[in-house]
DRENSE-493608 format. One record per residue (C-alpha): residue number from 1; residue in three letters; z, y, x. Coordinates in nm, 2 decimals. Each point is the difference from the previous one (the first is absolute). Example, Ala and Ser with C-alpha at 12.3 -4.5 7.8 and 13.67 -1.06 7.14 Angstrom:
BEGIN
<resi 1, resn ALA, up 0.78, north -0.45, east 1.23>
<resi 2, resn SER, up -0.07, north 0.34, east 0.14>
// end
This chain:
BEGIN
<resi 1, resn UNK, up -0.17, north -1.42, east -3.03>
<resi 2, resn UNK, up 0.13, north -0.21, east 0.30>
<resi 3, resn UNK, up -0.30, north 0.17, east 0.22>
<resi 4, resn UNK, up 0.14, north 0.40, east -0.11>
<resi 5, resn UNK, up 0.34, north -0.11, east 0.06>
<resi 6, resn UNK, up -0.08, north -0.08, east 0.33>
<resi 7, resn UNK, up -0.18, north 0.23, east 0.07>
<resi 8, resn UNK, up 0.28, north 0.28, east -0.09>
<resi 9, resn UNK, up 0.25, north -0.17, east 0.19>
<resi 10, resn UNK, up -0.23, north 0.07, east 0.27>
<resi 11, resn UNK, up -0.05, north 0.36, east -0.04>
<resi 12, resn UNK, up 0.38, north 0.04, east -0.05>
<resi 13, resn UNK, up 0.05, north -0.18, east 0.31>
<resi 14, resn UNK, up -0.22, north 0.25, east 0.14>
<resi 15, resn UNK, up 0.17, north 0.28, east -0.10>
<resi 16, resn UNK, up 0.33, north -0.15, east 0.09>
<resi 17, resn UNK, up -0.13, north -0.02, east 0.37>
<resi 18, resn UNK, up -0.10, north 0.33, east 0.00>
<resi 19, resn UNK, up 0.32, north 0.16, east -0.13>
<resi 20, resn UNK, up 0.21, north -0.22, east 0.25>
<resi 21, resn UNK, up 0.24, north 0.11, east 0.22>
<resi 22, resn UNK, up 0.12, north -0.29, east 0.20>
<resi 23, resn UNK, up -0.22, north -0.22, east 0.14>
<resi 24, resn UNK, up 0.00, north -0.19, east -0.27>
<resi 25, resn UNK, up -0.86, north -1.96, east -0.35>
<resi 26, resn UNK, up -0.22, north 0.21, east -0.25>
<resi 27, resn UNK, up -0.30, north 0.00, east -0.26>
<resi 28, resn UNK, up -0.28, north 0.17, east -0.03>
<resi 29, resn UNK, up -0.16, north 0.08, east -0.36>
<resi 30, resn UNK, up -0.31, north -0.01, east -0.10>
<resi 31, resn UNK, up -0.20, north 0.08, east -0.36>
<resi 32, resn UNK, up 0.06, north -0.21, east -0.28>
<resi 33, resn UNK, up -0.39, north -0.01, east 0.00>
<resi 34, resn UNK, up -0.07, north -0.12, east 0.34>
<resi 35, resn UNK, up 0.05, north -0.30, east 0.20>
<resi 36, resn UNK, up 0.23, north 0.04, east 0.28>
<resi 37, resn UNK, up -0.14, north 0.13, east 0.30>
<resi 38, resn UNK, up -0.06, north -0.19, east 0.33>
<resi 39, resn UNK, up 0.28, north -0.05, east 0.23>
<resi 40, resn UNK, up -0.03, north 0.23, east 0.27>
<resi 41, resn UNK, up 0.28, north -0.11, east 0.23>
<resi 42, resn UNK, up 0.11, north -0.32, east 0.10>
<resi 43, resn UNK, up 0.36, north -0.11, east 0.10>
<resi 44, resn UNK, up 0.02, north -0.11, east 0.40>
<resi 45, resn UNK, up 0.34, north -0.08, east 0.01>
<resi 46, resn UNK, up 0.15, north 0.28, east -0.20>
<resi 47, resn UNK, up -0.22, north 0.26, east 0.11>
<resi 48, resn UNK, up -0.29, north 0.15, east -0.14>
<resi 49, resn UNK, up -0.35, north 0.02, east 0.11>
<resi 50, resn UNK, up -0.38, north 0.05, east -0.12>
<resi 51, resn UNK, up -0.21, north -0.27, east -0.09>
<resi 52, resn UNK, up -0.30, north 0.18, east -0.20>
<resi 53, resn UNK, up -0.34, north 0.10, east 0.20>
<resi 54, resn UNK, up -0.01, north 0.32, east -0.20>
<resi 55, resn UNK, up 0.29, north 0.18, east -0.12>
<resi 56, resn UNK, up 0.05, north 0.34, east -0.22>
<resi 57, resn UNK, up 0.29, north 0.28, east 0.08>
<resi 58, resn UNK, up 0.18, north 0.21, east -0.30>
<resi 59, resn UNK, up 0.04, north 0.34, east 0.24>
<resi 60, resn UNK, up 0.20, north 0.23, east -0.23>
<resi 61, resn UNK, up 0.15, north 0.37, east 0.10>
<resi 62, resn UNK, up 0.21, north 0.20, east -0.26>
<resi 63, resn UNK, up -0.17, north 0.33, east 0.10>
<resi 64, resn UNK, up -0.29, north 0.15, east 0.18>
<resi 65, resn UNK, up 0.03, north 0.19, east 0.32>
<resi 66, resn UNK, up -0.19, north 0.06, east 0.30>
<resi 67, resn UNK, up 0.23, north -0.23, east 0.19>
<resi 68, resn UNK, up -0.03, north -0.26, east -0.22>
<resi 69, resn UNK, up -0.42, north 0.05, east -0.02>
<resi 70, resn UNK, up 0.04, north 0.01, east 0.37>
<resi 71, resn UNK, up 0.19, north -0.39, east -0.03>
<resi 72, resn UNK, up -0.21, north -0.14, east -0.29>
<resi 73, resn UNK, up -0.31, north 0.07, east 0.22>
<resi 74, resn UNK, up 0.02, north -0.11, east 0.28>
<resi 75, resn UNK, up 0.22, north -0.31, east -0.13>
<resi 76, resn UNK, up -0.36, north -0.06, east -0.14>
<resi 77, resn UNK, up -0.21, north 0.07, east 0.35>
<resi 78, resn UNK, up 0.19, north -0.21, east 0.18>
<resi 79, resn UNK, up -0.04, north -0.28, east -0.24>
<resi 80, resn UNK, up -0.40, north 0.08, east 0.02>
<resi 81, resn UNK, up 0.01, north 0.06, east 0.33>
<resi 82, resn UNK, up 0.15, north -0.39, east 0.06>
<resi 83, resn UNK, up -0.25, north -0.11, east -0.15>
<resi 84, resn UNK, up 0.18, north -0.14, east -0.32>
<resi 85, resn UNK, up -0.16, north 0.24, east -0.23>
<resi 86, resn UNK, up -0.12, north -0.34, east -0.21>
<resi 87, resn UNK, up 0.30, north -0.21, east 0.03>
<resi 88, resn UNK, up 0.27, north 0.29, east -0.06>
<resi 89, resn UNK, up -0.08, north 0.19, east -0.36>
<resi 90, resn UNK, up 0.26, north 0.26, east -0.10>
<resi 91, resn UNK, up 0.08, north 0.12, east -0.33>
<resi 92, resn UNK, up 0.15, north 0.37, east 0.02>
<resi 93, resn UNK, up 0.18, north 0.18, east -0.23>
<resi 94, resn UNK, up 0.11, north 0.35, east 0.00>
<resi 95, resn UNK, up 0.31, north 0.09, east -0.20>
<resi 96, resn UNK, up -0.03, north 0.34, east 0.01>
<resi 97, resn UNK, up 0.36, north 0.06, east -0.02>
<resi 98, resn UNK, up 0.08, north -0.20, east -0.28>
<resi 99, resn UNK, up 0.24, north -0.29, east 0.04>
<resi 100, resn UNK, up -0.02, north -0.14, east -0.34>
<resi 101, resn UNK, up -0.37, north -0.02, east 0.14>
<resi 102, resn UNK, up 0.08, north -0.14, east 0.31>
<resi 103, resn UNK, up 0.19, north -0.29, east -0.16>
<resi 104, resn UNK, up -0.28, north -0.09, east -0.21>
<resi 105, resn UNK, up -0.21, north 0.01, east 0.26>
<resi 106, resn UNK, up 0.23, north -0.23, east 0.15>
<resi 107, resn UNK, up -0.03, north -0.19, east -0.27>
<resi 108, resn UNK, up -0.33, north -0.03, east -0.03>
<resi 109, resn UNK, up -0.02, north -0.14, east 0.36>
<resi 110, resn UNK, up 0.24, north -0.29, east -0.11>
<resi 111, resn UNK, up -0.22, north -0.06, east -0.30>
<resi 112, resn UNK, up -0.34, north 0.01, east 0.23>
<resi 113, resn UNK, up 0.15, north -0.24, east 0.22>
<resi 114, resn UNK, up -0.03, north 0.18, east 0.32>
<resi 115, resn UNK, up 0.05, north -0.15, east 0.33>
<resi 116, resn UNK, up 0.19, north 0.27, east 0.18>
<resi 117, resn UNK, up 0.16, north 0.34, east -0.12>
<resi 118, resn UNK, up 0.01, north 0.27, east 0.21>
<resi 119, resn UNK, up 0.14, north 0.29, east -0.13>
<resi 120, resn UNK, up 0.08, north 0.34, east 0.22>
<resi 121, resn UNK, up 0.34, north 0.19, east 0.05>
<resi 122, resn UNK, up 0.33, north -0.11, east -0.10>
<resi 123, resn UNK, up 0.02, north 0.01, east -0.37>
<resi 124, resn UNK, up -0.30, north -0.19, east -0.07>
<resi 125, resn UNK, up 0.08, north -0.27, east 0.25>
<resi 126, resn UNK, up 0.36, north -0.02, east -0.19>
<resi 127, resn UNK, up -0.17, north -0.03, east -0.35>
<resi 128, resn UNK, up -0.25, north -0.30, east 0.14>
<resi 129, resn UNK, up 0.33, north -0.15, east 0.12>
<resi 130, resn UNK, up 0.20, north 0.03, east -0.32>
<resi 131, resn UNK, up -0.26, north -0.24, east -0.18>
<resi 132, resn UNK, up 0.05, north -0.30, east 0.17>
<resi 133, resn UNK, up -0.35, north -0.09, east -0.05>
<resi 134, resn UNK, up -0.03, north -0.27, east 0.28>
<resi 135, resn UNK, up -0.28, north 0.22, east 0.13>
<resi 136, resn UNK, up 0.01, north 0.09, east 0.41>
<resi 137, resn UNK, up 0.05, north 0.36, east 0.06>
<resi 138, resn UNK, up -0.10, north 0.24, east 0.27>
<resi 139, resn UNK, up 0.15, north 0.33, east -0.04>
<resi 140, resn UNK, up -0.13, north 0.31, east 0.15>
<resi 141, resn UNK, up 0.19, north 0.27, east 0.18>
<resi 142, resn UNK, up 0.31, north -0.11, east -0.12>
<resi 143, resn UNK, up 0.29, north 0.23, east 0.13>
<resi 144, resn UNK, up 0.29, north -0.27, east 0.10>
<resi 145, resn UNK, up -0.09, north -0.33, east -0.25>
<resi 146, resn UNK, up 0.36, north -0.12, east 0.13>
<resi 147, resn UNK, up 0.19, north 0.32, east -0.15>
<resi 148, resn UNK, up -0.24, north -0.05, east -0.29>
<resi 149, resn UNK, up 0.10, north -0.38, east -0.06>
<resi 150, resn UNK, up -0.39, north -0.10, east 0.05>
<resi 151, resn UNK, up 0.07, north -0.22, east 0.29>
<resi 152, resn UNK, up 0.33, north -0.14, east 0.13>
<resi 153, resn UNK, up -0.02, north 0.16, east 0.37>
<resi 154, resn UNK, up -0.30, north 0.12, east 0.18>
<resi 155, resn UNK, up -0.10, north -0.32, east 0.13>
<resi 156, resn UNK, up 0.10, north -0.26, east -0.31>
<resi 157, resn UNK, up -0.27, north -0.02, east -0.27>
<resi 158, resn UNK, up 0.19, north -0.05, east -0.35>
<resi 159, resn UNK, up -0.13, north 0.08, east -0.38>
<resi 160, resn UNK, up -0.30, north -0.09, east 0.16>
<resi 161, resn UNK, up -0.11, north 0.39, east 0.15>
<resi 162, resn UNK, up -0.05, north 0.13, east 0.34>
<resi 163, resn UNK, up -0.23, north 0.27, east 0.15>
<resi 164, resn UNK, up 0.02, north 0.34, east 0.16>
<resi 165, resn UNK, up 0.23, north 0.28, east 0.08>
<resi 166, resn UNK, up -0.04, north 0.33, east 0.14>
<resi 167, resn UNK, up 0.35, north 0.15, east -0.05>
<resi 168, resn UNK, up 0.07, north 0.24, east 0.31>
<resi 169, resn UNK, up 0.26, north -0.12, east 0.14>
<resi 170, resn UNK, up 0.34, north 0.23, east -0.02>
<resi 171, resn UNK, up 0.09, north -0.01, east 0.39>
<resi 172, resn UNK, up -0.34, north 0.13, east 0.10>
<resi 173, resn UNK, up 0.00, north 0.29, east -0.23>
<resi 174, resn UNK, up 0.37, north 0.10, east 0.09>
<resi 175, resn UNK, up -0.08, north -0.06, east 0.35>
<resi 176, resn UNK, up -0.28, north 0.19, east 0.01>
<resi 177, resn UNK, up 0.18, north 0.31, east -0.17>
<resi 178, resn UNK, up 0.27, north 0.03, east 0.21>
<resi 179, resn UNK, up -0.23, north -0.03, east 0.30>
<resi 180, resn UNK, up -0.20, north 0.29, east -0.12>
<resi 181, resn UNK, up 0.35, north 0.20, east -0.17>
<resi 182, resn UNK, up 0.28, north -0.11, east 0.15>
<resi 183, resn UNK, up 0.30, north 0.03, east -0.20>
<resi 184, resn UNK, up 0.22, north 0.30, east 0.10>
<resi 185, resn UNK, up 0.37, north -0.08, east 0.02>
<resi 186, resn UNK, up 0.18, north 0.01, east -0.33>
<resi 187, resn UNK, up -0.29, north -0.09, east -0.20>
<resi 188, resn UNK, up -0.13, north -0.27, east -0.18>
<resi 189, resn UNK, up -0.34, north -0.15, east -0.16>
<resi 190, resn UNK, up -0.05, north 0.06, east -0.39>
<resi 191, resn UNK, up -0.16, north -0.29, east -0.19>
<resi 192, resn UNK, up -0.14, north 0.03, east -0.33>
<resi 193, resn UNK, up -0.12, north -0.25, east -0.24>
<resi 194, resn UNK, up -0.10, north -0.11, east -0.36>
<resi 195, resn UNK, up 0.24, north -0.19, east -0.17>
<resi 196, resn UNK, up -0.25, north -0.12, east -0.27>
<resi 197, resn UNK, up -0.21, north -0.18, east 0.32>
<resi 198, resn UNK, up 0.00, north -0.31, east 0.13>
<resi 199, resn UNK, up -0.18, north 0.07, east 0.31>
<resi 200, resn UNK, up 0.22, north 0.36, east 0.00>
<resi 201, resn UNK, up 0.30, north -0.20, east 0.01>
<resi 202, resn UNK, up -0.11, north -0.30, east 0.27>
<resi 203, resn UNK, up -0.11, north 0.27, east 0.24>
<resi 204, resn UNK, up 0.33, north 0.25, east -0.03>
<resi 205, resn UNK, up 0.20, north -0.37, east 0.05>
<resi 206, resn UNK, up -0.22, north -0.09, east 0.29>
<resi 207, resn UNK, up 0.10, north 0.41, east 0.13>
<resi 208, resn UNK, up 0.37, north 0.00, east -0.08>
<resi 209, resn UNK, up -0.01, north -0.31, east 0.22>
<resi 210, resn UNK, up -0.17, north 0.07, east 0.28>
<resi 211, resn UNK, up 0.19, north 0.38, east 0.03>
<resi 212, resn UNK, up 0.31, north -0.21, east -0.03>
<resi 213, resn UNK, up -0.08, north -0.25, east 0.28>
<resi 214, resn UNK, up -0.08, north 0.32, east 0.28>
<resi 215, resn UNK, up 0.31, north 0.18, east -0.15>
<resi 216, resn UNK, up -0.17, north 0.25, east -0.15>
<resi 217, resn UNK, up 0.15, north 0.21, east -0.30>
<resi 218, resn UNK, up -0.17, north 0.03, east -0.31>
<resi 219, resn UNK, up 0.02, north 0.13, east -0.41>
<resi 220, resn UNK, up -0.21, north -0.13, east -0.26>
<resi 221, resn UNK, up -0.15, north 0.22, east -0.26>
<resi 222, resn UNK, up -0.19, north -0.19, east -0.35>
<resi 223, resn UNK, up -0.23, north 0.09, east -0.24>
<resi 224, resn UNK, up -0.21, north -0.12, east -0.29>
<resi 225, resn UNK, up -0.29, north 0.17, east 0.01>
<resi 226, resn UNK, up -0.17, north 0.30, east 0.19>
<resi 227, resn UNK, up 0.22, north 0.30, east -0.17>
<resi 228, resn UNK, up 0.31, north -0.16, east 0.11>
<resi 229, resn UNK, up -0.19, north -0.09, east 0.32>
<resi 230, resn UNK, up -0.07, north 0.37, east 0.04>
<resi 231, resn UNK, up 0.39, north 0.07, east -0.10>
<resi 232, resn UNK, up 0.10, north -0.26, east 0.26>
<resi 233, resn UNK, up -0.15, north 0.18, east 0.26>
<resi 234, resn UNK, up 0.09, north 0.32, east -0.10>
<resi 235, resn UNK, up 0.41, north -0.11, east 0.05>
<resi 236, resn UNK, up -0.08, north -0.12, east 0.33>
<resi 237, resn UNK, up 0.19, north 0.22, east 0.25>
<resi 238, resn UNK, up -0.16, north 0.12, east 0.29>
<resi 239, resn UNK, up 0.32, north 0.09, east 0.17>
<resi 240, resn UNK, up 0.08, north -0.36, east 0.04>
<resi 241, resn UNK, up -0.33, north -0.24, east -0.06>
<resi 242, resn UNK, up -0.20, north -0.03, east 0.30>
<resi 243, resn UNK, up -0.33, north -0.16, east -0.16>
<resi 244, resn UNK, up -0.06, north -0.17, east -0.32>
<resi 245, resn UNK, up -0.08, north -0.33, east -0.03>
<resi 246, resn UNK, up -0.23, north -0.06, east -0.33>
<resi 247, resn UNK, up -0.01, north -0.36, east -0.13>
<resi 248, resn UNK, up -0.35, north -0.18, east -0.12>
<resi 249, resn UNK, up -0.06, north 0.16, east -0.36>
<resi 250, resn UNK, up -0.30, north -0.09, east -0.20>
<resi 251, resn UNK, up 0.16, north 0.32, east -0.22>
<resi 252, resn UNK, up 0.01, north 0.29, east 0.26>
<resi 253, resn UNK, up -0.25, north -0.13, east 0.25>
<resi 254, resn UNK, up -0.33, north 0.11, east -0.19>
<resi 255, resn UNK, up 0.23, north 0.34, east -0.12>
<resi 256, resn UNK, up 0.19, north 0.10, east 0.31>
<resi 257, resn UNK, up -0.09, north 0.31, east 0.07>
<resi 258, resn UNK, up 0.28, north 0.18, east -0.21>
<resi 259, resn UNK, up 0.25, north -0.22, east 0.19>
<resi 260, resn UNK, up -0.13, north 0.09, east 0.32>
<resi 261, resn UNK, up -0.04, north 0.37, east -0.10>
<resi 262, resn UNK, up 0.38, north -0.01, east -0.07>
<resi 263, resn UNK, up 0.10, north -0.18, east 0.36>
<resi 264, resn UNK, up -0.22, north 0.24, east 0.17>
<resi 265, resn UNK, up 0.15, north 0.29, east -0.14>
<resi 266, resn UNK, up 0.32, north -0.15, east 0.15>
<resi 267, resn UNK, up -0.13, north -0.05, east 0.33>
<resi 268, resn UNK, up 0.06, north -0.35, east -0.05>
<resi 269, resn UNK, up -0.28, north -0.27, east 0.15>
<resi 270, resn UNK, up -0.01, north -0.27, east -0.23>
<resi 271, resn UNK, up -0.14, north -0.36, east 0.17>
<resi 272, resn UNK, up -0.13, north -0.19, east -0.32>
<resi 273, resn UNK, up -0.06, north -0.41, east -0.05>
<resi 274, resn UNK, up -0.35, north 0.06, east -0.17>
<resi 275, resn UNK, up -0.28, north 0.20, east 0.18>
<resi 276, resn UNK, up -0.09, north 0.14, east -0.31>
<resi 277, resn UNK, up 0.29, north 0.22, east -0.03>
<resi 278, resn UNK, up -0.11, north 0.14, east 0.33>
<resi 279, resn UNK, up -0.33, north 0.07, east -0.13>
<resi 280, resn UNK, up 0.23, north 0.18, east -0.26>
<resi 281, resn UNK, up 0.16, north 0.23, east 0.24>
<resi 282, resn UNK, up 0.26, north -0.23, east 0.14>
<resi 283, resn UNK, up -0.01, north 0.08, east 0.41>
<resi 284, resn UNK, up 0.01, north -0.41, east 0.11>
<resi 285, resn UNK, up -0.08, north -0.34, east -0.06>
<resi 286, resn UNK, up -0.17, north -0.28, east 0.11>
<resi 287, resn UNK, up -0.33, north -0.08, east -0.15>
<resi 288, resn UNK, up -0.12, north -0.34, east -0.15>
<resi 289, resn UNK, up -0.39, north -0.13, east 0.05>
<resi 290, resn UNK, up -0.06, north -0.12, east -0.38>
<resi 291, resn UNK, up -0.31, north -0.19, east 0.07>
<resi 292, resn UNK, up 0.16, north -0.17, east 0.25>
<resi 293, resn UNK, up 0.24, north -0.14, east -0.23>
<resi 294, resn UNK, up -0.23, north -0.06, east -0.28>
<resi 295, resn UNK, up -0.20, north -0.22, east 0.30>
<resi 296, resn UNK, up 0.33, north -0.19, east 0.09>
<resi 297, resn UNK, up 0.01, north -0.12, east -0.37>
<resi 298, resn UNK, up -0.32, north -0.11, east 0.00>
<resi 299, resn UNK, up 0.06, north -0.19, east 0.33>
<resi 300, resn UNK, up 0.30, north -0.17, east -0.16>
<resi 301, resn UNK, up -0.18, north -0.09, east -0.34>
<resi 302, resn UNK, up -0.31, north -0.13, east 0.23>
<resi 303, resn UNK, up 0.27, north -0.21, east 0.23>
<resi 304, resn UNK, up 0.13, north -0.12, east -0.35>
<resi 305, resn UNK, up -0.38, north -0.08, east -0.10>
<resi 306, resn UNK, up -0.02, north -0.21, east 0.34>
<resi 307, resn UNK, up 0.29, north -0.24, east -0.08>
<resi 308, resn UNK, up 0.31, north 0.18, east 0.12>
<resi 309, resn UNK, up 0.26, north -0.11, east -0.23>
<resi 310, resn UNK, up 0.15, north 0.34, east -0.10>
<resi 311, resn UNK, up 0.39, north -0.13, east 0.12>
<resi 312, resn UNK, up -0.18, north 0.03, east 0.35>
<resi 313, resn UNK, up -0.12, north 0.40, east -0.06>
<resi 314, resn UNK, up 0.32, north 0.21, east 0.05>
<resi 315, resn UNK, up -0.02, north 0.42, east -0.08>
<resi 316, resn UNK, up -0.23, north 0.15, east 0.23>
<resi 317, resn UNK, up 0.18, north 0.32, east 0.09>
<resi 318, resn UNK, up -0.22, north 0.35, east 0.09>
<resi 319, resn UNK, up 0.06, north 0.12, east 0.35>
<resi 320, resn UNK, up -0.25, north 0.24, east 0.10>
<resi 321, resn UNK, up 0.16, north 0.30, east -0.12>
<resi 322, resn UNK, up -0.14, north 0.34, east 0.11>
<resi 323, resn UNK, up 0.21, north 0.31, east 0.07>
<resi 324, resn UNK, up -0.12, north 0.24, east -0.28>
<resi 325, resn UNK, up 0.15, north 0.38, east 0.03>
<resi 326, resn UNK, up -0.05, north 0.24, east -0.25>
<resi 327, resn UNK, up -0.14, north 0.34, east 0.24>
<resi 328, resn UNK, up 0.08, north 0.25, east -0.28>
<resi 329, resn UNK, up 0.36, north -0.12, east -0.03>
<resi 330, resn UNK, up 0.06, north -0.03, east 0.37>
<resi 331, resn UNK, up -0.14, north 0.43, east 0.07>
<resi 332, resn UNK, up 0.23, north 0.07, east -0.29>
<resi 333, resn UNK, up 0.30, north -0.18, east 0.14>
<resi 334, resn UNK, up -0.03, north 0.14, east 0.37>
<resi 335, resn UNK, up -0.05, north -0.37, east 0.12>
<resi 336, resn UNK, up -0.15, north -0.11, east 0.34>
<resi 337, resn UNK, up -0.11, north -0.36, east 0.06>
<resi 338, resn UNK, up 0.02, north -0.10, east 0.35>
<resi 339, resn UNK, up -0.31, north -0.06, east 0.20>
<resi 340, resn UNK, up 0.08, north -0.45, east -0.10>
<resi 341, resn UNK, up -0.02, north 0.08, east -0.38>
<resi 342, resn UNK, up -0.25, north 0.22, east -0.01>
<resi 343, resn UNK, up -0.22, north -0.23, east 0.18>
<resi 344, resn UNK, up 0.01, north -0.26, east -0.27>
<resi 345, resn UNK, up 0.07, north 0.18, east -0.32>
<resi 346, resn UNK, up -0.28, north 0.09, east -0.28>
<resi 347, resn UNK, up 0.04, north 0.33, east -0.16>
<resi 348, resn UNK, up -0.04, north 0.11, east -0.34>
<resi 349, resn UNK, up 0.04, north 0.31, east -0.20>
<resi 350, resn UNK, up 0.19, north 0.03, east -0.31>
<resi 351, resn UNK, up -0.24, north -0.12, east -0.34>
<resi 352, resn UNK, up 0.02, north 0.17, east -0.32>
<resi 353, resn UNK, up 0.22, north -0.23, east -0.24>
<resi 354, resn UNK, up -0.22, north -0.18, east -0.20>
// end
């Protein structure tokens, strides 16, 4: 009884940080059955390091995708490819998009004993958290841990997690639009967001404040889901919006070629936080190299491995973003890149929603 209780606080944790708005010494358990398992960390000081020759992972995702394939894999050719293929096992679990599966997967890493849990994207790393199961964590692609209470700043390991970002960052994309469309006077940038998202609301936060430092005016527009998403975009005025400014949305960003359909129609370029949506129709973004970050967990679970107490490992933050324009959107629109970013932007055409 203790075991389901747990593990339904979990899942409701779960669902709690996926339906948030605002940024919202432990035990480990094992089976009644079993022995405990073998210390895998020893205290130097107060911070934590590995002492084992050979250690397992718990890798857990909530939901397949090609991004996350693209992570997962090469998370596990880099491991190979160090040559630790014997010394590092990992355990992978697939939720499938079930979070009362994902917390007893959870779980069942606790129960296993596992030395390291690395789970991928925001709402797993929050659930692994939430436990409090004493076990070291290394979160994957994790949009801001610090908004998400996972760590304490960028740099400061607490609740015992680090690992990687690849957020992109709010300056760069503004930037970058109102190089390519500059504002004309009298009008302002449009920012739409899901207000049942963490990650939704972290990066429309992280937009609001950058607009605000360079003076520039802004609205906000919410929505819960991709018909209001589609209705958002529908009110935005083209009379007074100069571009659109879509937040990261695991929601729209596989489905947004009806929002982008709608912009367009306006005339109204929308620069989006997730490279999907540009895939989607959306005319800009900046595009993220997923194996590369899958690789940089790997590195950081291999540095852990080696006898780097995990206090010493801060977030290792994505930087090689590549300018992604969608070529469809941008005939549509009447927009011409100068000779600079067409010389270093990728181009795709708009994909069928899936």
């Amino acid at each position: 009884m203790k075991r389901f209780t747990r593990i339904a606080a979990v899942a409701s944790a779960i669902v709690l940080s996926l339906s948030m708005m605002a940024g919202c010494s432990s035990s480990s358990s094992t089976k009644a059955s079993e022995e405990p398992a073998e210390e895998t960390t020893a205290e130097e000081g107060t911070k934590t390091v590995n002492t084992k020759e050979e250690i397992t992972v718990g890798f857990i995702q909530l939901i397949d995708m090609k991004d996350a394939t693209e992570m997962h894999d090469a998370f596990l050719q880099e491991i190979e490819d160090q040559g630790y293929g014997d010394k590092i096992k990992v355990d992978f679990i697939d939720a499938a998009g079930d979070t009362t599966a994902m917390a007893t997967g959870l779980q069942k890493f606790v129960d296993d004993g596992v030395d390291v849990i690395v789970p991928m994207l925001t709402p797993p790393a929050q659930a692994a958290v939430s436990m409090d199961s004493g076990i070291p964590i290394i979160f994957m692609s994790v949009v801001d841990p610090v908004y998400s209470k996972i760590m304490a700043d960028w740099d400061t390991v607490n609740n015992l997690a680090t690992g990687t970002s690849n957020t992109i960052p709010a300056d760069l994309l503004v930037d970058t639009a109102l190089d390519i469309t500059p504002l004309e006077d009298g009008k302002i940038v449009t920012i739409i967001y899901n207000s049942s998202q963490n990650n939704s609301q972290c990066t429309m936060e992280a937009a609001c404040e950058y607009l605000d430092s360079i003076g520039i005016a802004y609205e906000v527009k919410e929505y819960t889901d991709v018909a209001t998403a589609v209705q958002a975009a529908q009110s935005v005025d083209p009379a007074k919006t100069g571009f659109v400014y879509a937040t990261l949305d695991s929601v729209t960003a596989a489905n947004f070629n009806q929002i982008a359909e709608s912009l367009n129609e306006l005339g109204v370029p929308c620069y989006a936080a997730a490279d999907a949506m540009t895939n989607g129709g959306a005319f800009c973004s900046y595009g993220v190299s997923y194996p590369i970050v899958g690789k940089m967990t790997a590195d950081m679970v291999i540095e852990w491995y080696n006898g780097t107490a995990l206090e010493d490992m801060p977030c290792q933050r994505y930087s090689e973003f590549n300018l992604l324009i969608n070529e469809d959107t941008m005939n549509a629109l009447g927009i011409t890149l100068s000779d600079e970013y067409a010389a270093k932007a990728s181009f795709v055409n708009t994909k069928a929603a899936n």
